[in-house]
N, CA, C and O atoms as a GROMACS GRO file, in nm:
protein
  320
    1UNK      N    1   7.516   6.991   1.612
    1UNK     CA    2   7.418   7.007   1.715
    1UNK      C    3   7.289   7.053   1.651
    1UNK      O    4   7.301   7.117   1.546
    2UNK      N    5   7.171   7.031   1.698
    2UNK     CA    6   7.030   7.068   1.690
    2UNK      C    7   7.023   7.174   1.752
    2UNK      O    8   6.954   7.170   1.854
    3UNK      N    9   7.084   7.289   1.719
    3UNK     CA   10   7.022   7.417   1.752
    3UNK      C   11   6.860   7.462   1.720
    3UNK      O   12   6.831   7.476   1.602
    4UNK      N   13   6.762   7.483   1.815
    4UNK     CA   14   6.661   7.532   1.803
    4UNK      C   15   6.552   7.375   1.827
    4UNK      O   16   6.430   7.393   1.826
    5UNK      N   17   6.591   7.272   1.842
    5UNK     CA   18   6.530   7.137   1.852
    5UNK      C   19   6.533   7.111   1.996
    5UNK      O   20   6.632   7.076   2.060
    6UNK      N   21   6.392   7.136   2.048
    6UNK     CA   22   6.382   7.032   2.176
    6UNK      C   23   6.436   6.942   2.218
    6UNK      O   24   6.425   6.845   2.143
    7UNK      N   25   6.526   6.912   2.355
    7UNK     CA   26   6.514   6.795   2.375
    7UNK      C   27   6.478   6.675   2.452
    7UNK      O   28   6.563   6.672   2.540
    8UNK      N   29   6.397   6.572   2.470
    8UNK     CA   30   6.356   6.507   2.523
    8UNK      C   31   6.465   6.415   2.625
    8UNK      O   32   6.539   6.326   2.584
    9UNK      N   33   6.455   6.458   2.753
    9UNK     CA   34   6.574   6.434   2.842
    9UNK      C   35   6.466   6.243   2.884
    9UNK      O   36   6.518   6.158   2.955
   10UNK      N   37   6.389   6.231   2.850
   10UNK     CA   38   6.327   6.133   2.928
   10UNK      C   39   6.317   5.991   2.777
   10UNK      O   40   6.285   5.872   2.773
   11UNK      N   41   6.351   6.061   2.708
   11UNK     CA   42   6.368   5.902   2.556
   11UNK      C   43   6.549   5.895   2.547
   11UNK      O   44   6.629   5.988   2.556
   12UNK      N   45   6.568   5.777   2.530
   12UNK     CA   46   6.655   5.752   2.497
   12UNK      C   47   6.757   5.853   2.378
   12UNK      O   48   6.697   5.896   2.280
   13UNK      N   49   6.853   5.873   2.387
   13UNK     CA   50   6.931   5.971   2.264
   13UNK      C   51   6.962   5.835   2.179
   13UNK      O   52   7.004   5.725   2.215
   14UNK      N   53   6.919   5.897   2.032
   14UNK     CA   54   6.985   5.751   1.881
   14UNK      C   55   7.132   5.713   1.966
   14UNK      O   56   7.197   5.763   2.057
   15UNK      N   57   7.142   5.602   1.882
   15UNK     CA   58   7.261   5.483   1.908
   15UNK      C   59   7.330   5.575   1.820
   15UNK      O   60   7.274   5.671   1.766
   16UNK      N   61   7.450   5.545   1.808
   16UNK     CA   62   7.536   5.551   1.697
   16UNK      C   63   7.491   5.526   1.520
   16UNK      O   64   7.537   5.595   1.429
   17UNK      N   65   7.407   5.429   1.505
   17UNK     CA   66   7.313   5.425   1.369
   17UNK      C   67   7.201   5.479   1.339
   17UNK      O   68   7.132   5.455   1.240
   18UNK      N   69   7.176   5.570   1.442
   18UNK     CA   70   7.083   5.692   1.383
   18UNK      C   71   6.905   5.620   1.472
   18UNK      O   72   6.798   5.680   1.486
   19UNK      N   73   6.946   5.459   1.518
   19UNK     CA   74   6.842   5.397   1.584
   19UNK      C   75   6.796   5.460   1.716
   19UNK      O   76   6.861   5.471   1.820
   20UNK      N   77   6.625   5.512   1.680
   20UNK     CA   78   6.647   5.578   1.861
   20UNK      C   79   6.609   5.452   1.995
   20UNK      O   80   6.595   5.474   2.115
   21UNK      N   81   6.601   5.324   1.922
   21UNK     CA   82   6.567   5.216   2.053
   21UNK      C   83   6.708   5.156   2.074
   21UNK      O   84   6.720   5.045   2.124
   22UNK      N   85   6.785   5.210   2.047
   22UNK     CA   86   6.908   5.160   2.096
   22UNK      C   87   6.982   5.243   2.210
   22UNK      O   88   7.014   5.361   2.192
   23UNK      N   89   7.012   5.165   2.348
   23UNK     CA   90   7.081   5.223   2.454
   23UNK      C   91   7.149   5.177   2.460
   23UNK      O   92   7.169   5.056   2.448
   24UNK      N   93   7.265   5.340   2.503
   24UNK     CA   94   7.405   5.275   2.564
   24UNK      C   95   7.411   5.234   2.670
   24UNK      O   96   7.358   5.294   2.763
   25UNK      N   97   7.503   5.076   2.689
   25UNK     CA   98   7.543   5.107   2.822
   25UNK      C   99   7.656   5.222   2.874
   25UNK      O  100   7.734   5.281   2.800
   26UNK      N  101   7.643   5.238   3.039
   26UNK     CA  102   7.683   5.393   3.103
   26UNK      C  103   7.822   5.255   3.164
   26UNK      O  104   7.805   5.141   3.206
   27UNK      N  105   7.917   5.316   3.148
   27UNK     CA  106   8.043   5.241   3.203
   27UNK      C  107   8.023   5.200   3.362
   27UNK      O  108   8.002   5.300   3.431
   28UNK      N  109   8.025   5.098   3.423
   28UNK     CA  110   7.992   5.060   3.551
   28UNK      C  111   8.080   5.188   3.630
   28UNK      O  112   8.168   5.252   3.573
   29UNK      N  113   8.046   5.205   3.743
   29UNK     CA  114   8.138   5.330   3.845
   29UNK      C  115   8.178   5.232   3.957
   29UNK      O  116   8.103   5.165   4.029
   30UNK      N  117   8.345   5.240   3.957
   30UNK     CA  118   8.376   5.153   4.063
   30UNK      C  119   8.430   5.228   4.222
   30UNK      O  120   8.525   5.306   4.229
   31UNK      N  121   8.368   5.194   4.310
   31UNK     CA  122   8.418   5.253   4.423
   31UNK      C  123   8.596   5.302   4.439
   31UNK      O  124   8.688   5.226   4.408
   32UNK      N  125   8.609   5.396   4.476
   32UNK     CA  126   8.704   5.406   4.520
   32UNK      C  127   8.776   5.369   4.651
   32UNK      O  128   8.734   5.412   4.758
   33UNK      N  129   8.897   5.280   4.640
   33UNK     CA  130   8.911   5.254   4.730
   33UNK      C  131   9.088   5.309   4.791
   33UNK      O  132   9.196   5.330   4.736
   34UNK      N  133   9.043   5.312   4.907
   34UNK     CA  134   9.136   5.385   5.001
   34UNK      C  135   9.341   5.371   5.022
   34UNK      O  136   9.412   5.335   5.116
   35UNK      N  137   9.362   5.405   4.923
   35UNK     CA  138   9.539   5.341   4.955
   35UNK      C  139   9.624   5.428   5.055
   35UNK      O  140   9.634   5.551   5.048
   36UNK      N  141   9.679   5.350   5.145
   36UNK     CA  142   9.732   5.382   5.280
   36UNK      C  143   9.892   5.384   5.213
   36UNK      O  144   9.917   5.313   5.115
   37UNK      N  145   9.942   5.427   5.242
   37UNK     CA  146  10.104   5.430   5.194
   37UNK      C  147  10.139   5.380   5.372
   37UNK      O  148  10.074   5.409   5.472
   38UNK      N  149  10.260   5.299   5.364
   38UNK     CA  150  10.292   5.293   5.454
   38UNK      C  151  10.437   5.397   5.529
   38UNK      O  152  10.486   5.485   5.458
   39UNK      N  153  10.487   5.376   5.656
   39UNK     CA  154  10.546   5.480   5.729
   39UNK      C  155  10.687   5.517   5.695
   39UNK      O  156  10.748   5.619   5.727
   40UNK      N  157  10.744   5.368   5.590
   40UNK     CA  158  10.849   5.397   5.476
   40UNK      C  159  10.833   5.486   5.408
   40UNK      O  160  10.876   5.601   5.401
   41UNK      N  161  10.750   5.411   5.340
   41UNK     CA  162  10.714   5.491   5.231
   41UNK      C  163  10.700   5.635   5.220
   41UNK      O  164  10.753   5.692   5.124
   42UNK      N  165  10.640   5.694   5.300
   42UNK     CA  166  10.599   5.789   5.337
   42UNK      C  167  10.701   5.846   5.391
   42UNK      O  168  10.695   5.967   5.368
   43UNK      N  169  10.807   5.813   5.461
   43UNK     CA  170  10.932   5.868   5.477
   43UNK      C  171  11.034   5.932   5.390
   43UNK      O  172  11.090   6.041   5.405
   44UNK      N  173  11.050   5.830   5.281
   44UNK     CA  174  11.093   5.819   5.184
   44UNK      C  175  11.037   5.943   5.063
   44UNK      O  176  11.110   5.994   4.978
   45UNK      N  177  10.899   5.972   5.082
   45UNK     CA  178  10.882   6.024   4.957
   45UNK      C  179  10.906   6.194   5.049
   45UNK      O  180  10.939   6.300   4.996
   46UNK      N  181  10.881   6.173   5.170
   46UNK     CA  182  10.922   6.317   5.224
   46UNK      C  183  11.099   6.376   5.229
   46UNK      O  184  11.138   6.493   5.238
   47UNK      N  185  11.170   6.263   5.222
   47UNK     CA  186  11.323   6.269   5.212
   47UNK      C  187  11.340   6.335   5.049
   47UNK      O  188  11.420   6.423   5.016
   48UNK      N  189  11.251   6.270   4.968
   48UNK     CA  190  11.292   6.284   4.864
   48UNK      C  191  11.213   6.407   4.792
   48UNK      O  192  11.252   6.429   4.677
   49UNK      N  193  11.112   6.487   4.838
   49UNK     CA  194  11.040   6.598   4.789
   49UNK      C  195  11.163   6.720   4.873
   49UNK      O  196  11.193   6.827   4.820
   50UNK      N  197  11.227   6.667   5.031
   50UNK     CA  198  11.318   6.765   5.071
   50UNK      C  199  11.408   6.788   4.974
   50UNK      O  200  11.400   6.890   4.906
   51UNK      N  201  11.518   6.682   4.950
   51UNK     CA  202  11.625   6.697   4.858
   51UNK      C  203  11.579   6.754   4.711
   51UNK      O  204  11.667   6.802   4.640
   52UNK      N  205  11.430   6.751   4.658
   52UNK     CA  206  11.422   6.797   4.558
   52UNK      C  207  11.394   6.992   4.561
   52UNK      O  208  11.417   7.081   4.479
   53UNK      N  209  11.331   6.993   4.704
   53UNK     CA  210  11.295   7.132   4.708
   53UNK      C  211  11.372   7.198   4.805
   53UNK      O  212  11.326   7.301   4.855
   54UNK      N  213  11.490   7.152   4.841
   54UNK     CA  214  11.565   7.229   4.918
   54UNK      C  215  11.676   7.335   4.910
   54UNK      O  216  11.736   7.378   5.009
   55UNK      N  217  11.706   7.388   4.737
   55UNK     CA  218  11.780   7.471   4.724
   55UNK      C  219  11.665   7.596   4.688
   55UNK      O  220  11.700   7.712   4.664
   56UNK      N  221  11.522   7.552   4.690
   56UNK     CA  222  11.430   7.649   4.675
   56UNK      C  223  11.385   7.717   4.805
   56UNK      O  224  11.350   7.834   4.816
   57UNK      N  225  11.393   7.611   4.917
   57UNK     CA  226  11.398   7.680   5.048
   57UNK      C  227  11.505   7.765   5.094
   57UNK      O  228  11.482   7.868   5.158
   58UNK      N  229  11.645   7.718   5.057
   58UNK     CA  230  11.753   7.812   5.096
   58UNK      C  231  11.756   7.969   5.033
   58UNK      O  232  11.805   8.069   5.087
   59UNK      N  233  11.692   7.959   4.906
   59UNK     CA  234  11.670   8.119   4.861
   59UNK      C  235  11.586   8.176   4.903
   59UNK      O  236  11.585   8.293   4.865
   60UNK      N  237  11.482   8.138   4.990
   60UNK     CA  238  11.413   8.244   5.042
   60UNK      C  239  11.308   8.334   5.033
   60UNK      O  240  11.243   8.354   4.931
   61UNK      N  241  11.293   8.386   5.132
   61UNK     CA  242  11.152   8.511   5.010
   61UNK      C  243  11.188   8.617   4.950
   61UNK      O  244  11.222   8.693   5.040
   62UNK      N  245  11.198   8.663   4.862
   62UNK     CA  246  11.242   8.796   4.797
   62UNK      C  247  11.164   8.876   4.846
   62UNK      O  248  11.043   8.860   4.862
   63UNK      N  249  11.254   9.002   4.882
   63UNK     CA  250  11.220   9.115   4.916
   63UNK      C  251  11.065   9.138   4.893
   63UNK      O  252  10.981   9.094   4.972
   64UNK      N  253  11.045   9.186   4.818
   64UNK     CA  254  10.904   9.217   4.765
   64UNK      C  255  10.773   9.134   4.808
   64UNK      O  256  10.676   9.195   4.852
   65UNK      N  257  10.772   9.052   4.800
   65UNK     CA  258  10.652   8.958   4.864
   65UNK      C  259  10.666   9.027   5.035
   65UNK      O  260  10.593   9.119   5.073
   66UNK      N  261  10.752   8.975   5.106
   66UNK     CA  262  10.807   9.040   5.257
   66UNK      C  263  10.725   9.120   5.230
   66UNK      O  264  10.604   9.100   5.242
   67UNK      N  265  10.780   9.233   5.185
   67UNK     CA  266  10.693   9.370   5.161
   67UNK      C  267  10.565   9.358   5.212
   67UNK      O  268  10.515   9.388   5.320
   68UNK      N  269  10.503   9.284   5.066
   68UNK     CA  270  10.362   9.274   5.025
   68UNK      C  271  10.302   9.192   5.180
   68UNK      O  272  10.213   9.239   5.250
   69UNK      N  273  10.371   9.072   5.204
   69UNK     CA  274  10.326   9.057   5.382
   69UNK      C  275  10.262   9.129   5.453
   69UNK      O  276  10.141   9.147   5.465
   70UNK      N  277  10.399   9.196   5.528
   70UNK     CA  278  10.388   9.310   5.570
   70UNK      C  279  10.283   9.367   5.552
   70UNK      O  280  10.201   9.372   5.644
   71UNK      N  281  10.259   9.427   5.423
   71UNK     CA  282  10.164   9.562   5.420
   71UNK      C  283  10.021   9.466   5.428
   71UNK      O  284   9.926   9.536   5.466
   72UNK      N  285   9.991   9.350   5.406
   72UNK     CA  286   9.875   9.340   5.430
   72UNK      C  287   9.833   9.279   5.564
   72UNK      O  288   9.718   9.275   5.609
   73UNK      N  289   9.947   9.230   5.621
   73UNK     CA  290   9.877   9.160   5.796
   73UNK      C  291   9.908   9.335   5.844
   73UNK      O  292   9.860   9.332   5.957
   74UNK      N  293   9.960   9.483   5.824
   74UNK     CA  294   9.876   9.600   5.869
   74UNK      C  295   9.780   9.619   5.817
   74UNK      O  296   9.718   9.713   5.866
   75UNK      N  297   9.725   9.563   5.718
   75UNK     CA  298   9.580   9.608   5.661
   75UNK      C  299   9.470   9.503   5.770
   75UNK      O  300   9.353   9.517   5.804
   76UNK      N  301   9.573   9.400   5.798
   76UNK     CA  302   9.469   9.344   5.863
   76UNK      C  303   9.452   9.392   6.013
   76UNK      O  304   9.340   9.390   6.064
   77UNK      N  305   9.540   9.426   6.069
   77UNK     CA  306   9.552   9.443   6.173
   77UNK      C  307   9.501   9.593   6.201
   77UNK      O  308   9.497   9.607   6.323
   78UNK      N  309   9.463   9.706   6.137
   78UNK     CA  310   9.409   9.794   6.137
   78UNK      C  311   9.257   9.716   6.170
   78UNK      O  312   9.205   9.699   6.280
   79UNK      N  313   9.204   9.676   6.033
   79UNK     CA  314   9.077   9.652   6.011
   79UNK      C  315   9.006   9.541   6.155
   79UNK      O  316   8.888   9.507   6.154
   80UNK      N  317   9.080   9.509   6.239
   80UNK     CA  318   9.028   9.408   6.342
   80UNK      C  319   8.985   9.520   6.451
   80UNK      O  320   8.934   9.486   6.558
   0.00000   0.00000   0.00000
């Protein structure tokens, strides 16, 4: 880097060969476009995020968080 060197945001930056009349091209930007999953599909990937996260639902909240709940919807509920 050119520490302590101006830089001119309005000239072109050198090419790769040190040429400063050489510009890059900027990669075209392509719209994004919208993908709809359909009502299978979408069934399907919710069947299958259950069966993957469902022995994490059966354990529950540990004690401690509860707790921590708790003590802050009274912090909130004071402060209203």
């Amino acid at each position: 880097m050119n520490a302590g060197k101006p830089v001119n945001l309005e000239q072109p930056a050198p090419g790769p060969d040190g040429r400063e009349d050489q510009v890059m091209d900027a990669p075209a930007i392509q719209p994004r476009r919208e993908v709809r999953l359909g009502r299978e599909v979408q069934a399907r990937i919710g069947q299958q995020l259950r069966a993957l996260y469902d022995d994490v639902v059966k354990e529950g909240v540990p004690e401690h968080i509860n707790d921590l709940v708790r003590r802050l919807s009274e912090q909130d509920d004071g402060a209203a």
